[in-house]
N, C-alpha and C positions, 0 to 999 in steps of 0.2 A: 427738647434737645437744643445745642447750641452747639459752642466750639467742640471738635474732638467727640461728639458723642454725650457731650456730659450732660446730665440735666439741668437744665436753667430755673430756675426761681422767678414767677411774675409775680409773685404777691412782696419780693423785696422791693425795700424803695431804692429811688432813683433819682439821679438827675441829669438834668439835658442842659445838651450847651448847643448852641446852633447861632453858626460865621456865614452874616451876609456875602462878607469882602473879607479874603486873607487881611489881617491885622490891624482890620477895623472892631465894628463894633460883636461883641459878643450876648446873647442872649441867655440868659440861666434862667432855668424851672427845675422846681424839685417837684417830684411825686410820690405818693405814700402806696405807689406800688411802679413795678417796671411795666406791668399790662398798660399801664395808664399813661406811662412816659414813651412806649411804641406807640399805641395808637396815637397822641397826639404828634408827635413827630411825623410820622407815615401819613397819616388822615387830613390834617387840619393844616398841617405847616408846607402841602405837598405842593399850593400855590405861592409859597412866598419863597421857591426855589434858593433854597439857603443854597451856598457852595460848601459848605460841609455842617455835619452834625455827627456828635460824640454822647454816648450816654455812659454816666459811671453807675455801675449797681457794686457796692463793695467795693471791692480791690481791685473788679472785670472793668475794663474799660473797651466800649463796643464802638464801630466806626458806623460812616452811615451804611455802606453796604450789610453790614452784621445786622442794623438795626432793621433793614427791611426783608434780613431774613428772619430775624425773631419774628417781624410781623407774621410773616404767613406761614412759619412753625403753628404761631398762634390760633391764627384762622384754620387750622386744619385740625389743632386740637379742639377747639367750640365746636367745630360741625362733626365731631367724635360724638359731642355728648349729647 
């Protein structure tokens, strides 16, 4: 799930943008899935305290709050299966 209840798509791809400093430099990674553009964002980037991060999947554009709630949608879907 995600906004509204809708179901979200993690095997769409992705891509992430992640802001040290308001209007400096910006960071872009694409991913050939949105699973893979959460986790790296939430997991790995969790110590280089970006001041913001934005992931587009399609047309959705998710902030960083949304993105660390896809994460642990996530995590609650894997320990389903």
């Amino acid at each position: 799930m995600s906004r509204q209840g809708i179901l979200f798509d993690y095997s769409s791809p992705a891509e992430l943008y992640l802001s040290r400093r308001r209007g400096r430099h910006t960071d872009y990674r694409r991913f050939a899935t949105a699973a893979e553009a959460i986790r790296y964002a939430v997991e790995e980037l969790r110590a280089r305290q970006s001041l913001s991060a934005w992931m587009q999947v399609g047309e959705d554009r998710f902030n960083k709050e949304e993105i660390n709630r896809l994460y642990d949608e996530m995590i609650i879907l894997c320990a389903r299966l």
